[in-house]
VEXFITOR-879229 format. One line per 5 residues: their letters; for each residue x, y, z of N, C-alpha, C. Coordinates in nm, 3 decimals, always signed. Each point is the difference from the previous one (the first is absolute). Example, Ala and Ser with C-alpha at 12.3 -4.5 7.8 and 13.67 -1.06 7.14 Angstrom:
BEGIN
AS = +1.319:-0.569:+0.780:-0.089:+0.119:+0.000:+0.090:+0.120:+0.000 ~ -0.035:+0.105:-0.072:+0.082:+0.119:+0.006:-0.077:+0.109:+0.073
This chain:
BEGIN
XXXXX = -3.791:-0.926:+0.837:+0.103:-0.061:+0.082:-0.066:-0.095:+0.099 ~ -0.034:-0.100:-0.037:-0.090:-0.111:+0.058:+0.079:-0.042:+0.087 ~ +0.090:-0.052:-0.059:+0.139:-0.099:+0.091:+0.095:+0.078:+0.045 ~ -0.023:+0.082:+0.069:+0.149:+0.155:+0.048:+0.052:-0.085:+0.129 ~ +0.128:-0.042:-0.006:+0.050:-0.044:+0.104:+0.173:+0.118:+0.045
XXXXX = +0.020:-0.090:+0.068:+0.118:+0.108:+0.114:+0.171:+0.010:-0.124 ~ -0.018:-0.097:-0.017:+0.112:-0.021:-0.131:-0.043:+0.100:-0.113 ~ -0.103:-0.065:-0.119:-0.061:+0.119:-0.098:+0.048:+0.156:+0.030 ~ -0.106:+0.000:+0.133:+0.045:+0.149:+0.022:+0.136:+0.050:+0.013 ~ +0.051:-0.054:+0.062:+0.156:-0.007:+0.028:+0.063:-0.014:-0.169
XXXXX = +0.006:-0.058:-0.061:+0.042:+0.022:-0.131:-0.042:+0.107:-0.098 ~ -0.192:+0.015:+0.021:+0.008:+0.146:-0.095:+0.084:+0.113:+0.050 ~ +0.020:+0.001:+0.111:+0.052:+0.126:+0.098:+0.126:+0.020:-0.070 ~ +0.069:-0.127:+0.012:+0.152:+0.014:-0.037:-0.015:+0.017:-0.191 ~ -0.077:-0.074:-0.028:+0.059:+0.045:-0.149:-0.116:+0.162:-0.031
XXXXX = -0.064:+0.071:+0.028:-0.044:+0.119:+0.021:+0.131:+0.105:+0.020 ~ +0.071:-0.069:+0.107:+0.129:+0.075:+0.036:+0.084:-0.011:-0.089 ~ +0.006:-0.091:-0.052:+0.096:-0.037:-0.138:+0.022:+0.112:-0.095 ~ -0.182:-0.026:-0.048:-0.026:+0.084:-0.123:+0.042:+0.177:+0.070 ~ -0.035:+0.032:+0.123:+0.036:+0.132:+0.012:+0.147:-0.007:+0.010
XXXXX = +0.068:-0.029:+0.071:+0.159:+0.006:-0.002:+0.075:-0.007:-0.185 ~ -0.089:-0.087:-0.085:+0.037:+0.042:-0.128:-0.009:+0.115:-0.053 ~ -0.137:+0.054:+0.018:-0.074:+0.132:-0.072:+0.119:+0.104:+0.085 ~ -0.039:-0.030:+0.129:+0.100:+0.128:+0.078:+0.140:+0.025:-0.037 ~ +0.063:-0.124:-0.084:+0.133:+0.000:-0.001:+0.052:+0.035:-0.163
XXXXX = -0.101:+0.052:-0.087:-0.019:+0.008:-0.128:+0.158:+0.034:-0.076 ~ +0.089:+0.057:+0.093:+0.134:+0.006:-0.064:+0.055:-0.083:-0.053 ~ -0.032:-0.129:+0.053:+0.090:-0.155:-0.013:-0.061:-0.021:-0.179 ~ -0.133:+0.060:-0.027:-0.048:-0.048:-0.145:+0.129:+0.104:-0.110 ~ -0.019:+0.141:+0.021:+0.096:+0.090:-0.098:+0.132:-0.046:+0.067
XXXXX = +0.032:-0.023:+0.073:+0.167:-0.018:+0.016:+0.003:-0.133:-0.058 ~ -0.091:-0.091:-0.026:+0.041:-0.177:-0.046:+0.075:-0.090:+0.047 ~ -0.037:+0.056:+0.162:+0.094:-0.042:+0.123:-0.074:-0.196:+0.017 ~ +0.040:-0.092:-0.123:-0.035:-0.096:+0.042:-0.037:-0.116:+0.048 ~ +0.115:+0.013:+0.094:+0.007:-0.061:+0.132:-0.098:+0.023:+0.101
XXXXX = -0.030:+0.118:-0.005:-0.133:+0.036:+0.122:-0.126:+0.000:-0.027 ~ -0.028:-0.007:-0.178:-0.099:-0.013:-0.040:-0.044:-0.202:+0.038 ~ +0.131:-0.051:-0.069:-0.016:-0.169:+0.028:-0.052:-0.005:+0.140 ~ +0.063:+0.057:+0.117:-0.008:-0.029:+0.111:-0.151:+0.005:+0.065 ~ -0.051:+0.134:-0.068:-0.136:+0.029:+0.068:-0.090:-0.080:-0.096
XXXXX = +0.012:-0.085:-0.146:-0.078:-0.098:-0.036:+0.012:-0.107:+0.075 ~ +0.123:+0.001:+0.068:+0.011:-0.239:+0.067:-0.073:+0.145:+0.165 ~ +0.035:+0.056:+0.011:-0.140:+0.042:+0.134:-0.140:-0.004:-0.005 ~ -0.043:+0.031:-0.111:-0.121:-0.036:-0.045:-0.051:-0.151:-0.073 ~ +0.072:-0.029:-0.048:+0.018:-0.164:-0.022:-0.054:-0.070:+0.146
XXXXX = +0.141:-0.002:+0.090:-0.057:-0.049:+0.115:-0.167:+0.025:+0.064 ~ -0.041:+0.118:-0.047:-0.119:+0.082:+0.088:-0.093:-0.099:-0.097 ~ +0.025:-0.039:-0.119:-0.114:-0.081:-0.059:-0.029:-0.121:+0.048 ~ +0.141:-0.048:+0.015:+0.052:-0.158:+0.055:-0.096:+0.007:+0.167 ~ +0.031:+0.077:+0.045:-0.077:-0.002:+0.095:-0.187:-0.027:+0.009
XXXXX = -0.033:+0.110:-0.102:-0.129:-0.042:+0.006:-0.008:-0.177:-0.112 ~ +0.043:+0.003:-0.067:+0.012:-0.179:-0.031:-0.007:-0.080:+0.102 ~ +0.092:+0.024:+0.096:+0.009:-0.079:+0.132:-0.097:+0.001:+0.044 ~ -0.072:+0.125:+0.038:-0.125:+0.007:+0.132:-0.134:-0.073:-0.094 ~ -0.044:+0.005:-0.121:-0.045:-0.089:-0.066:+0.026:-0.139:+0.004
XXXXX = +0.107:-0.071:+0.006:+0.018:-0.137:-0.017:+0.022:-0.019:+0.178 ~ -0.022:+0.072:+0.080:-0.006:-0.042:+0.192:-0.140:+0.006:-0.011 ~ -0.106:+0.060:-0.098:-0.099:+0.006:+0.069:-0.094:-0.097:-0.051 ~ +0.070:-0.061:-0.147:-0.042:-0.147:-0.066:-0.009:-0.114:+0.141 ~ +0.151:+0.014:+0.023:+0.063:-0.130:+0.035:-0.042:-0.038:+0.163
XXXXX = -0.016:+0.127:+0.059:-0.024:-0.008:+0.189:-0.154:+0.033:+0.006 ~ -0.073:-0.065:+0.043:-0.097:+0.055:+0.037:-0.100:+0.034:+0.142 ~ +0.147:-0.062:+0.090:+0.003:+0.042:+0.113:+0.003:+0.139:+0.087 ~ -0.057:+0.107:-0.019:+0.025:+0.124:+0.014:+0.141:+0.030:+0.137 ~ -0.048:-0.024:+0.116:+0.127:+0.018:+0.096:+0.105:-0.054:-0.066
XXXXX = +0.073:-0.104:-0.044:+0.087:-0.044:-0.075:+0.082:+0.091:-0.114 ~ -0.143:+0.063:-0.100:+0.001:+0.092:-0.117:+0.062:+0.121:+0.047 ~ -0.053:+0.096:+0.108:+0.027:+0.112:+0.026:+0.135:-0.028:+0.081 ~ +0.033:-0.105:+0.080:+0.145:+0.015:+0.056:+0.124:-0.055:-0.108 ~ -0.050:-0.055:-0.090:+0.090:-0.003:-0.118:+0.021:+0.118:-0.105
XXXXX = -0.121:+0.098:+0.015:+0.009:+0.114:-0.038:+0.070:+0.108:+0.068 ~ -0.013:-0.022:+0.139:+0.048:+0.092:+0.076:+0.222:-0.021:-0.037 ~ +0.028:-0.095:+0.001:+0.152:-0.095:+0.035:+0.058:+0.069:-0.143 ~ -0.082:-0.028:-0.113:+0.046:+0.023:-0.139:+0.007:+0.162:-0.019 ~ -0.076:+0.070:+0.088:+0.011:+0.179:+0.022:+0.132:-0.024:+0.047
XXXXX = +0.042:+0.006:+0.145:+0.062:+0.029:+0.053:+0.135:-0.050:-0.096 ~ +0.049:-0.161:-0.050:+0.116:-0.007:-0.094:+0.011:+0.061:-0.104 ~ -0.111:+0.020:-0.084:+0.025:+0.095:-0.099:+0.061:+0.165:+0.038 ~ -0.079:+0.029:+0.109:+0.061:+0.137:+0.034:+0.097:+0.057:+0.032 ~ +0.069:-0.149:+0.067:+0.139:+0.007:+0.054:+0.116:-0.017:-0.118
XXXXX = -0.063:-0.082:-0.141:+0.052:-0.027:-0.103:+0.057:+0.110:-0.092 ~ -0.174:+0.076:-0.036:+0.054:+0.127:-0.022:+0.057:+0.110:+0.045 ~ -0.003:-0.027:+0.117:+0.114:+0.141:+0.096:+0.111:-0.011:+0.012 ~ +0.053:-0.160:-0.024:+0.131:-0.011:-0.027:+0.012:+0.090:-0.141 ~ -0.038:-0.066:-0.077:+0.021:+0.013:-0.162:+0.029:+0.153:-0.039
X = -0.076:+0.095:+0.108:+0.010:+0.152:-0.032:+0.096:+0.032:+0.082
């Protein structure tokens, strides 16, 4: 983890949480409840999209103060994004 920035981490975290909230929720697979199965793939979708993102900010800026407060702005909307969403 050469390049571990505040975003990255912030995204394995959330899709880590992903994958457990799936495993934990193993009913949704035998019931074929799937709507909640779709739902927790576009959650993990996003968690990829995310690290895509923090890859192509860290191409494109190479201004670090700049980098990390654009990292910091994109935490905070995403978080607020997904807390609506749940």
């Amino acid at each position: 983890m050469k390049n571990l920035t505040i975003l990255k981490m912030y995204f394995i975290i959330y899709l880590v949480s992903c994958f457990i909230y799936f495993l934990a929720d193993w009913q949704i697979i035998v019931n074929e409840n799937i709507s909640r199965i779709v739902f927790i793939i576009q959650l993990i979708l996003i968690g990829f999209g995310g690290l895509f993102l923090d890859w192509m900010l860290q191409k494109m800026i190479k201004n670090k103060k700049v980098f990390h407060g654009l990292e910091l702005l994109l935490i905070v909307v995403f978080t607020i994004i997904v807390w609506n969403e749940l």
